[in-house]
C-alpha positions in Angstrom: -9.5 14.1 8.6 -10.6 14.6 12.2 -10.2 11.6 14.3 -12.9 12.0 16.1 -15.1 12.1 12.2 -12.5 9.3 11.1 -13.3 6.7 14.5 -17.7 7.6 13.3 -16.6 6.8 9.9 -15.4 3.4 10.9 -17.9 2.1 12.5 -21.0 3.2 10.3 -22.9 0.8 8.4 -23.5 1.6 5.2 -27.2 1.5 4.2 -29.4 3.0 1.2 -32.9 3.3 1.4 -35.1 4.4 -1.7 -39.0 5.9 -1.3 -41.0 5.4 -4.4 -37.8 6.3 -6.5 -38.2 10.0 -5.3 -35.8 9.8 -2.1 -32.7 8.1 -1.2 -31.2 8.3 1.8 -27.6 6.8 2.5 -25.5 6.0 5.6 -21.7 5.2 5.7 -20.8 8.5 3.2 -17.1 9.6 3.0 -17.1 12.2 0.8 -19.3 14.1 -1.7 -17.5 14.4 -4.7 -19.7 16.1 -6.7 -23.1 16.5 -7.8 -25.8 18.0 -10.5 -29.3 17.4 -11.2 -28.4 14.3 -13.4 -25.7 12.6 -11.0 -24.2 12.6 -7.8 -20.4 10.9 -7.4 -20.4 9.7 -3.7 -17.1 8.2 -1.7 -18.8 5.5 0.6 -17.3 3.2 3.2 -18.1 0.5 0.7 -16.1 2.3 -2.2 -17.5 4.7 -4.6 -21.1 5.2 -5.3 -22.6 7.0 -9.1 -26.0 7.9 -8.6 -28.1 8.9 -11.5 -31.6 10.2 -12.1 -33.7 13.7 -13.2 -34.3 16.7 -11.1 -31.7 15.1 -8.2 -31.2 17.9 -5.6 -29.5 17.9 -2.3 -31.2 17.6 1.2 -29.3 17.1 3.5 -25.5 16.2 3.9 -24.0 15.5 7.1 -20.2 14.9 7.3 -20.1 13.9 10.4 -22.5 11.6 10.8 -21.6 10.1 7.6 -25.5 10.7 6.0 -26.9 11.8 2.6 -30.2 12.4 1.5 -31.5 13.4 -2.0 -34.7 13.9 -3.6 -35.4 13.6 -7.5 -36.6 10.8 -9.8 -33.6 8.3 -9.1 -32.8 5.8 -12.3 -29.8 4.2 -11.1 -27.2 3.6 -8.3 -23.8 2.0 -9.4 -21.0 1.0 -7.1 -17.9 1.6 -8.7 -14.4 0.1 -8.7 -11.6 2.1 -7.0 -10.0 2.2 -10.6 -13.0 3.0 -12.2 -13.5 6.2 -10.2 -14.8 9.1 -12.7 -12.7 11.3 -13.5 -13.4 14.9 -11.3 -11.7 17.1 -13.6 -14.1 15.9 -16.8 -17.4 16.1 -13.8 -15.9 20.1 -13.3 -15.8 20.2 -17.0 -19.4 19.2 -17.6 -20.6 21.4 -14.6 -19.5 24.7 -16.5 -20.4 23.7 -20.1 
């Protein structure tokens, strides 16, 4: 990772904000793991992130600022333990079903 990206990354806040269940927009974003219209699987500062809803589609990502933003009718957000992470290969899996 860039140090530059890495120092940013270190000193966000991490921060969600949800309008009316139809946008969220999150600071303090590692990683996007992967995404689809039912989920997206998110590495946060604060450990990893499942996001779930209908119709989700991507925004805007910016990796170096650390910021994601996603439209679509959002039905949950769930942090995750590190152990707990999903699995990518099964999320690849169910992309090309």
């Amino acid at each position: 990772m860039d140090k530059t990206r890495e120092s940013i990354l270190e000193n966000l806040n991490h921060k969600i904000d949800i309008t009316e269940r139809k946008n969220i927009y999150l600071t303090g974003v590692k990683k996007l793991n992967s995404f689809d219209e039912k989920e997206f699987f998110v590495d946060s500062i604060m450990g990893p992130i499942l996001i779930k809803g209908n119709n989700l589609e991507l925004i805007k990502l910016d990796t170096f600022q650390g910021s994601l933003s996603i439209k679509g009718k959002i039905d949950s957000i769930n942090y995750l333990e590190e152990s707990k992470k999903i699995d990518s290969e099964s999320i690849i899996k169910r992309l090309f079903k």
